[in-house]
Structure formats: C-alpha cells, structure tokens
C-alpha positions in Angstrom: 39.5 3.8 -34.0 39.6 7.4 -34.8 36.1 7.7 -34.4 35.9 6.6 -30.6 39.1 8.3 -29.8 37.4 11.5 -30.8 34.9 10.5 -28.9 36.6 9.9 -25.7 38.2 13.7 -26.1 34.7 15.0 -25.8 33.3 13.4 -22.9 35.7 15.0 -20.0 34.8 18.3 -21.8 31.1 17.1 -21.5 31.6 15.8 -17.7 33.6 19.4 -16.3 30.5 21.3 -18.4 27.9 19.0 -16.3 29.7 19.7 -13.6 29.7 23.4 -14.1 26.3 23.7 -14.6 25.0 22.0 -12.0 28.0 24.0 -9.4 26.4 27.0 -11.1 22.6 25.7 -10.2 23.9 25.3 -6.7 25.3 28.6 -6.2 22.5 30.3 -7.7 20.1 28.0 -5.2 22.3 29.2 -2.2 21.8 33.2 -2.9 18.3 32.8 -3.6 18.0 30.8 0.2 19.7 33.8 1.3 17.8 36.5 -0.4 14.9 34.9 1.0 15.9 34.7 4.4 17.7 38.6 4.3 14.1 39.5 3.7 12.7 37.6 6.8 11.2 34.5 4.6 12.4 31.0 5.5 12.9 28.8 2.8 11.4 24.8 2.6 12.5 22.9 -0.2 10.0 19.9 -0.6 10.5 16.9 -2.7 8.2 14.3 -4.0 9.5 10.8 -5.7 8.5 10.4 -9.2 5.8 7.7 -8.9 2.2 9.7 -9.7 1.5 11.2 -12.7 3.9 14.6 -12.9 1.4 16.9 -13.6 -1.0 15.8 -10.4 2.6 16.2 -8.6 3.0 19.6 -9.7 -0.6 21.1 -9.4 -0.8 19.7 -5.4 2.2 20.8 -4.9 1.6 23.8 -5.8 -1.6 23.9 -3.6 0.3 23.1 -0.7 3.0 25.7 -1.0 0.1 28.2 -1.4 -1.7 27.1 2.0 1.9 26.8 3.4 2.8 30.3 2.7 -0.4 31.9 3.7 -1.1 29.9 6.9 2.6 30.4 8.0 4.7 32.1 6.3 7.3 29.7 5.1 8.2 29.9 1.7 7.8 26.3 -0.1 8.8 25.2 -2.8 7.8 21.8 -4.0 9.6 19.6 -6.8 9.3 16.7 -8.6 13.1 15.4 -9.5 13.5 12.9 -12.4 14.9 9.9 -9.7 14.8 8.7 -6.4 18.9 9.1 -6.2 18.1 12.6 -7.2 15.8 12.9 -4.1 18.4 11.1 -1.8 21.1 13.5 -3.1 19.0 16.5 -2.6 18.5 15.4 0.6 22.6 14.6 1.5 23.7 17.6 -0.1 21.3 20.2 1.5 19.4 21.6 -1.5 16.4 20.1 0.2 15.0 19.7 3.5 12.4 17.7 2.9 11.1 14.6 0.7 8.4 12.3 0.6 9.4 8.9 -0.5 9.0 5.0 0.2 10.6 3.0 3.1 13.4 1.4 0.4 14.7 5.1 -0.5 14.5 6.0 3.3 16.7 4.0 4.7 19.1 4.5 2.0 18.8 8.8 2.7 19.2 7.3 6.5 22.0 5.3 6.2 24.4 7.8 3.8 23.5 11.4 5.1 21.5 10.7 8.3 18.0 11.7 7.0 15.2 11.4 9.6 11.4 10.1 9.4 9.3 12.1 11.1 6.0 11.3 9.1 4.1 8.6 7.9 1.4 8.4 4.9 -1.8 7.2 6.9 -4.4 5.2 4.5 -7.8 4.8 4.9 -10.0 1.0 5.0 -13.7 1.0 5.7 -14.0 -2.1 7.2 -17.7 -3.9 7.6 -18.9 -7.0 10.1 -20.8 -9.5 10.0 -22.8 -12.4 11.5 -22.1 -15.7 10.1 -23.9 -19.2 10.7 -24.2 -22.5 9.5 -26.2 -23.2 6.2 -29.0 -25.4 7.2 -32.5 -25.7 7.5 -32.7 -25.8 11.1 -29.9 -23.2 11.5 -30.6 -19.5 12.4 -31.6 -17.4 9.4 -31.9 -14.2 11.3 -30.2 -12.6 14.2 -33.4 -12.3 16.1 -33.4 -16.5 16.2 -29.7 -16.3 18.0 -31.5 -14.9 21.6 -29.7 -17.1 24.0 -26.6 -18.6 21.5 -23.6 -19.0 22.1 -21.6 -16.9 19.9 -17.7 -16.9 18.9 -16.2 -13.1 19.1 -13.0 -12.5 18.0 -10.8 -10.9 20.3 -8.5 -9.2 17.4 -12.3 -7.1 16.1 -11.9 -3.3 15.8 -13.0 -2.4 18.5 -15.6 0.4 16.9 -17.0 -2.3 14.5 -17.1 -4.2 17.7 -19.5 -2.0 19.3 -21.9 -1.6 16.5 -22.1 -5.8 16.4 -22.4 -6.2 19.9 -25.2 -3.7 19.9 -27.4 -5.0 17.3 -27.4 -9.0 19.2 -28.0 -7.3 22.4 -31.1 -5.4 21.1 -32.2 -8.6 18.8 -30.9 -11.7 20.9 -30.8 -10.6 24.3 -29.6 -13.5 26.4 -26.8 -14.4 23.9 -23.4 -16.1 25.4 -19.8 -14.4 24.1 -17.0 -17.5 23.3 -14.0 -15.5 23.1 -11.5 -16.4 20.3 -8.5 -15.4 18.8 -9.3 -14.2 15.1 -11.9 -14.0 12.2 -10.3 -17.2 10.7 -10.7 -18.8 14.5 -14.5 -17.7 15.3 -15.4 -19.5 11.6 -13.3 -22.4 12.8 -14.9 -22.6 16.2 -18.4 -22.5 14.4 -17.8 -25.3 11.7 -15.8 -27.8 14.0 -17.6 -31.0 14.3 -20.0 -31.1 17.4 -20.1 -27.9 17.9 -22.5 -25.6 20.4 -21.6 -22.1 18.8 -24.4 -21.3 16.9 -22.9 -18.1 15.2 -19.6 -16.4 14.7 -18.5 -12.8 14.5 -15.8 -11.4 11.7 -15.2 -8.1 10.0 -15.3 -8.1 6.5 -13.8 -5.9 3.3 -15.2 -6.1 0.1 -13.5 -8.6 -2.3 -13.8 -11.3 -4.7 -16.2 -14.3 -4.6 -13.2 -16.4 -4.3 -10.9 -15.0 -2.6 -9.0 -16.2 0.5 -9.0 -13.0 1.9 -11.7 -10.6 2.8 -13.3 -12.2 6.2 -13.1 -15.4 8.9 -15.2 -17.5 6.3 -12.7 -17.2 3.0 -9.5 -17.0 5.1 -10.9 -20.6 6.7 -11.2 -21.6 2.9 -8.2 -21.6 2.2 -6.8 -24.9 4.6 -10.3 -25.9 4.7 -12.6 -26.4 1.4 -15.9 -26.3 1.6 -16.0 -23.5 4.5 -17.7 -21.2 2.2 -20.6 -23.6 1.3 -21.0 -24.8 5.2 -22.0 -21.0 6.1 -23.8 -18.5 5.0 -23.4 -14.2 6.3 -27.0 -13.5 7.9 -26.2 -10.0 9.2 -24.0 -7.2 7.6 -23.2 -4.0 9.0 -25.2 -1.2 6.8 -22.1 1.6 7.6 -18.4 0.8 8.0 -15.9 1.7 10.1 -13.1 3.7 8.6 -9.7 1.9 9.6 -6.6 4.0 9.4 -3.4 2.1 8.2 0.3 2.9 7.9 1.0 0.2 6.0 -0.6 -2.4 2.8 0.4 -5.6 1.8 1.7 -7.7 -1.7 -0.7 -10.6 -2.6 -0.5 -14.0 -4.5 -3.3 -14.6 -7.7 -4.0 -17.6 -9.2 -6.8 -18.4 -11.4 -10.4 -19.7 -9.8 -10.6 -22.5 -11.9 -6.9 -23.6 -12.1 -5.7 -26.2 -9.7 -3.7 -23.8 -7.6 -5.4 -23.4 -4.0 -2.8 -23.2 -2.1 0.8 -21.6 -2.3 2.3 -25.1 -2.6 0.6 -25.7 -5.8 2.6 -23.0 -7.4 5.8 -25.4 -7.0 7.1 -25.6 -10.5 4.5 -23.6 -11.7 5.0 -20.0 -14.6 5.0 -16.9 -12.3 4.5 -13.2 -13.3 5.9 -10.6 -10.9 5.2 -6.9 -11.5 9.2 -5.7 -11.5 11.9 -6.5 -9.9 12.5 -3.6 -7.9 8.5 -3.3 -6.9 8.3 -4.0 -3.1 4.4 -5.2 -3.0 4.7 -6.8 -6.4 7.8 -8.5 -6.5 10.1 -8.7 -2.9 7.6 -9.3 -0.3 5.9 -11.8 -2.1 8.8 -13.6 -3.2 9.5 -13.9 0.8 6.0 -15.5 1.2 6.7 -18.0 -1.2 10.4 -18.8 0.3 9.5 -19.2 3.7 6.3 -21.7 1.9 9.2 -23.5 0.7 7.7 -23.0 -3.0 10.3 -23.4 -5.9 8.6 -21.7 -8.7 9.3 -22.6 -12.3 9.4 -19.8 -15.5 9.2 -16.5 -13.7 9.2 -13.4 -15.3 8.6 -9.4 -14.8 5.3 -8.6 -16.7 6.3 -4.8 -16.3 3.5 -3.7 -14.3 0.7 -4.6 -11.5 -2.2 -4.4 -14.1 0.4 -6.5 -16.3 0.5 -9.0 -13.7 -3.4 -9.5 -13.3 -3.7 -9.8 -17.6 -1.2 -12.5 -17.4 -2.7 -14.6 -14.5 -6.4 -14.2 -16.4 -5.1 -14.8 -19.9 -3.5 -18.0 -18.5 0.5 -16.8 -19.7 1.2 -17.4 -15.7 0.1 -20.1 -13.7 0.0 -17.3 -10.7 1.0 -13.4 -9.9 2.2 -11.2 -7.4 0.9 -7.7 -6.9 -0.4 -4.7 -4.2 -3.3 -5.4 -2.9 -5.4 -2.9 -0.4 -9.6 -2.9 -0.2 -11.6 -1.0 -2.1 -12.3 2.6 -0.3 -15.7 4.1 -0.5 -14.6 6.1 -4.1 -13.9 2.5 -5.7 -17.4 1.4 -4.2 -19.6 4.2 -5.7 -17.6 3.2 -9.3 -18.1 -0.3 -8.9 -14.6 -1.3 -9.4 -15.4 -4.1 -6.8 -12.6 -4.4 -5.4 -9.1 -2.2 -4.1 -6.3 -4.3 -5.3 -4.3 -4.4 -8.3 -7.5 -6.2 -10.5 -9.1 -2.8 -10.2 -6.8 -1.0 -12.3 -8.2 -3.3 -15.0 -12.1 -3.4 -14.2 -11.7 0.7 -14.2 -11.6 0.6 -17.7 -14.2 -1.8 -18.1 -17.7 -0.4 -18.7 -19.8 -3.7 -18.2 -20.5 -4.5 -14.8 -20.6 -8.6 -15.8 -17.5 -8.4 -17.2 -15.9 -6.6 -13.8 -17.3 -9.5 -12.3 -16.3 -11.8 -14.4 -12.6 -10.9 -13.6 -13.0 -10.9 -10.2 -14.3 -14.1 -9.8 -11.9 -16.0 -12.2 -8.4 -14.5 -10.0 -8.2 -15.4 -6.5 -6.2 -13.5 -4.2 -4.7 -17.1 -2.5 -2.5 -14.9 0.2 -0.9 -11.6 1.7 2.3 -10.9 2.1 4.2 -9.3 5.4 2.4 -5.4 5.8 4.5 -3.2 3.5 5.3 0.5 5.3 3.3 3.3 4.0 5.7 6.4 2.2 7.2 8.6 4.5 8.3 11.9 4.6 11.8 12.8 5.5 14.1 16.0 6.7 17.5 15.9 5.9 19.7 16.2 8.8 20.4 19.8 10.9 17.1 21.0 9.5 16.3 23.6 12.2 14.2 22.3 14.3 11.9 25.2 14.7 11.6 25.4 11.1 10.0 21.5 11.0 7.8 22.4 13.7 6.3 25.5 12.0 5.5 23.2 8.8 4.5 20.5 10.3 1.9 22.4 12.5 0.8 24.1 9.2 0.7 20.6 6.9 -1.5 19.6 9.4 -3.7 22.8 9.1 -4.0 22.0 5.4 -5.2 18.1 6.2 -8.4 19.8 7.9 -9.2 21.6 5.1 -11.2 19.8 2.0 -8.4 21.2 -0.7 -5.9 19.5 2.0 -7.8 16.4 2.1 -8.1 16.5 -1.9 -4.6 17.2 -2.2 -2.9 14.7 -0.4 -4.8 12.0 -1.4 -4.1 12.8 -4.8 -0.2 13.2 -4.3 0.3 9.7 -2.0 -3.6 8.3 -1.9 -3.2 9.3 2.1 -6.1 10.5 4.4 -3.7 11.9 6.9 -0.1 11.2 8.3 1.0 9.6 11.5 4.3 10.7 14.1 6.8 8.6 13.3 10.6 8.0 13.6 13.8 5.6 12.1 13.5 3.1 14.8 10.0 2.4 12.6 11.7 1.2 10.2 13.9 -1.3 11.9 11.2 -4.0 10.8 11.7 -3.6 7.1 15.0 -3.4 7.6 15.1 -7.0 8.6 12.8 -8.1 6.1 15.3 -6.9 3.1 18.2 -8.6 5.3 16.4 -11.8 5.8 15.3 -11.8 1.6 19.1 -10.7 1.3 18.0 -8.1 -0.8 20.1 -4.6 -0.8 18.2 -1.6 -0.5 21.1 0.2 -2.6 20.6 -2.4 -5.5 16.7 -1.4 -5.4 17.6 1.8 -5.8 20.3 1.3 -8.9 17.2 -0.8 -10.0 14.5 2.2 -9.8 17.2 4.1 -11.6 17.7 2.3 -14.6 13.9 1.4 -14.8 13.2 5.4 -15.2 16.2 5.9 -17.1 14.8 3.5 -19.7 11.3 5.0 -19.1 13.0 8.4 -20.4 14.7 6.9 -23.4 11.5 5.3 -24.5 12.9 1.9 -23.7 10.7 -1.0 -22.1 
C-alpha cells in the first residue's frame, strides 16, 4: 500500500514537469518562428509519419529543406515525430504547417483541427500489352496470320498502350476488324466463348505470378472460369511499357496454388493471417472483400507484418492472407524480384532465382481489394496562403531534378504528386463507415503498436 501511494504522489509531480517542458519547447519554438521571420526568413515546419526507416526520413529530408531554401528561400525544417497523434497534434496546435501522412490520419487532422489536402503521392506502374489467341494447331501463332480477324479491344485500354497495339496489327494484319468490349477480362471472354468468330483479343498486362488471378484479361477470366489459361496462349507482347501514374494501390487475398482455395468462397471456415489490425491494405480493405463475398472465415490472426503474412500462407499455418499488393516497377524487374506485391519483400532476400520462382508460383494472388488512396500531404489550417504556394511551386522544382526524383521516392516510393483536395477523400470515408471501422480507433491502434515497438514489445 505504501509503496503505490508513494507512487501516486510522484506522478502529478511527473505530469506538471511534462507539461512544463513541453510549454517550455513551445515557447522556445514560437521565438525562433519569430526570429526567423524578424530577419525576413519564413519558416515551414514539415512533418513526415513514422513508417520508413528514420534515418532515410532524416537524410531526404534534409535534401529537401536544402533545395527548398536555396530555390526559394523558405526556411524548412523537416521532422520525423515518434506517432501519428504527434503529427495530427502538430498539425492542430500550429507547431507545424505541414505533414505527409496516409488517408486514415488525414481525415482524423481534418475532422479535429480542419487540416487540408492539397497533395497526393503519385505512384508509378509500367504497364505492358498483349495479343492473345486460342491454343490450337490451326489457330494464329503470329500476328502477321491475324490480317483480316476480327479482334476484341477493350474499351477500358490505356490509351498510350492502346496506340502502340493498334499500330503493330495495322502494320502486320492490315485488314483486321475491331469488336469493341468492355474490359481485359471481357475481350478473353469474347475470345474463348463457344462458337466464336474473334480470332484474337487485346489486354494489357503487369508482371506477376504464373498463377495468379490478377495480372491480365486471361488470369482475371481464370478465376470464374478454369481452364482459361490452358485455352490461350500470349502471341505478341509489347517490348517497352507504358508508365501508368496512380494515386492509389490496392490490398490482395493469397492462398496457396496447390490448396483447394480458388475462389474467395473457399476460404469460408478456413485459418486466415492478416498483416495488423490497424494496416489498411493488409487487414481493413480486405476484410471488406471478404464481407461483401459473404465469407465467414474461421481462426484468424495478425501475423505482425505483410512479409509475415506471405511466410504463413506458404508454410501452410494459414489456409489464406491478406496483404498490399502493387506491380513490380522497372527497379524490381532489373533485381528479379518478380513481382511488386508483398511476396517480394521475401524473394529480395533470396539469392536463387528458382527458389523466387518457386514462391511465386506456389501463392496466388485470388483477388484485389477496393483501390486504397495514396499518402497525402496536408497544411494545417490558416497556413498563409502565399506561403503554400511558394513551397509548392518549389517542391515541384525539386521533382524535376534527379536528387528530387531520388528523394521522394525514397521518403513515400512516389514519382510525383497530384492537386488534390478533402472532397477526395469522401470515398474512403464511406468505405471505413460501411466496414464500421473508426478512423480514431485506427489511430489509438497505430499508437499502441509503436508504443510497443519502442518498449521492445511485439
């Protein structure tokens, strides 16, 4: 008794000392804002979430502020706090004006202290085509042997990729007949069907594994119809991609190859590993997928981790997993990781190329969640106006440069950022309403999972 009631005298002593010390941080935050600004130098206090490696964070940052300065004279000072509530208070409480974070933070900053979106991380996808037919002996091997086909296009085809497909069967098959369609997964559909005339079909394509349901028309057909993949065969593939600029990725479904889980129905009843709880791509939109499936899964669990997820689902602990997925960009192409998803952070550290394949081919990627939005960066609200424009016109200064385009891919794996607003974020929004998920208990969930990460906890 004595011993906690010592205790207890302590820790109001310990709070008003906290208290102090972070009044006195404050104070001594506010003279050195106006110091700088006595002196004619405008102050930007930048903020980056705690979710790359801290050092990485640091050194960028540091590069930025550098460029910043230089190109406009804006003093910046970048951070890395230890929390996301930190970066949300920073924001409310006007020790900084600006903070890059993702969508669930955002609208929390949003909804308590008005913070606005004004930029988006843009991601980069270098998306192939290719020329599919059926696999016969009297079926067209070539695209030369297509000259007056008729050919399914898909109406939803980039429209650069497009182009470079359209060329090639006009200077091979002149004479050829377009069949508009809907999709990838329609053109294969329209090509298989029974009876008939289309003698090829048009999809892009990514990079993925053998088995995967997702990657082109051919293994998205796969999926609610076996044996699509064995009726066709790719005769044509585009020798340079297109790059594809994204503002958003996606969570995904594994299961092993050789399990008897093809479908997101088979996973009724079934062990399930998702990354964390609070993990939007490897944990929340999934778990919508599978709801609105009507699958009831049976022992799930939080393997701790998106490589943690892919182990488990190859080692055979889970019957199925849930985790990010993107396609590989041109980097992971030149290692050989195969593919851009989760699975590579596990074939990176493998050496063999047969054994990368190996994994790749035993875990399916069965289906993609809802698009996930990109990070964002955010101003707290009554930044000057002025002020955001002068940065903004400079941090797009530093994307043209190559330390710029090193930078920020390093600090948010971005190629560039897109205009954007809080009415962009009425979508996900809806999504966490619909999943009755609270973006304040994702937060108090992010907090204890680095406050455990800090104590040396699991």
């Amino acid at each position: 008794m004595s011993e906690s009631t010592g205790s207890s005298r302590w820790l109001p002593r310990i709070g008003w000392t906290l208290v102090l010390a972070v009044f006195v941080v404050f104070v001594w935050g506010m003279g050195r804002r106006g110091r700088l600004e006595a002196a004619g130098e405008e102050l930007v206090r930048m903020l980056f979430v705690p979710s790359v490696e801290q050092g990485t964070l640091v050194r960028r940052g540091d590069d930025l502020a550098r460029f910043i300065r230089e190109d406009s004279g804006l003093v910046l000072r970048t951070e890395v706090p230890t929390s996301y509530a930190a970066v949300i208070q920073a924001l409310g409480s006007g020790q900084a004006d600006v903070a890059w974070m993702p969508a669930f933070a955002y609208v929390i900053a949003n909804a308590r202290y008005d913070a606005q979106a004004k930029l988006q991380v843009v991601r980069s996808a270098d998306l192939f085509g290719i020329v599919v037919t059926r696999d016969g002996g009297r079926e067209p091997s070539a695209v030369a042997e297509l000259t007056g086909s008729s050919i399914a296009v898909p109406e939803s085809l980039q429209a650069d990729l497009r182009s470079v497909l359209i060329g090639e069967l006009n200077r091979q098959a002149p004479g050829w007949v377009e069949v508009p369609v809907a999709s990838d997964r329609e053109a294969i559909r329209a090509l298989v069907a029974d009876g008939s005339e289309i003698a090829a079909a048009l999809s892009s394509h990514v990079p993925s594994g053998n088995n995967d349901f997702v990657g082109d028309g051919r293994k998205e057909l796969e999926y609610e119809r076996p044996g699509t993949l064995l009726e066709t065969r790719v005769i044509h593939t585009t020798e340079t991609p297109v790059a594809v600029l994204k503002n958003y990725y996606h969570g995904c479904v594994y299961a092993r190859t050789d399990s008897a889980v093809r479908r997101l129905e088979d996973l009724s009843g079934a062990r399930f590993a998702f990354s964390d709880e609070t993990s939007t791509s490897g944990h929340i939109f999934p778990r919508m997928l599978l709801d609105r499936t009507g699958v009831t899964l049976g022992r799930v669990y939080y393997a701790g981790g998106h490589p943690n997820v892919v182990q488990a689902v190859w080692d055979g602990k889970a019957d199925g997993g849930a985790a990010f997925y993107s396609p590989p960009n041109d980097q992971q192409r030149r290692e050989g990781v195969l593919v851009g998803d989760a699975r590579y952070l596990i074939t990176r550290r493998m050496n063999d190329q047969a054994q990368r394949q190996a994994l790749v081919d035993d875990i399916r990627v069965l289906a993609l969640s809802d698009p996930i939005p990109n990070d964002l960066c955010a101003v707290r609200a009554g930044f000057p106006a002025h002020i955001w424009e002068r940065f903004q016109a400079s941090f797009d200064r530093f994307l043209e440069t190559d330390l710029g385009k090193e930078a920020f891919f390093d600090l948010l794996a971005g190629v560039d950022v897109g205009r954007t607003d809080d009415s962009g974020y009425d979508g996900f929004r809806r999504a966490l309403a619909t999943a009755e998920i609270s973006a304040e208990g994702l937060l108090q969930a992010e907090e204890e999972k680095l406050e455990r990460r800090k104590g040396g906890g699991s």
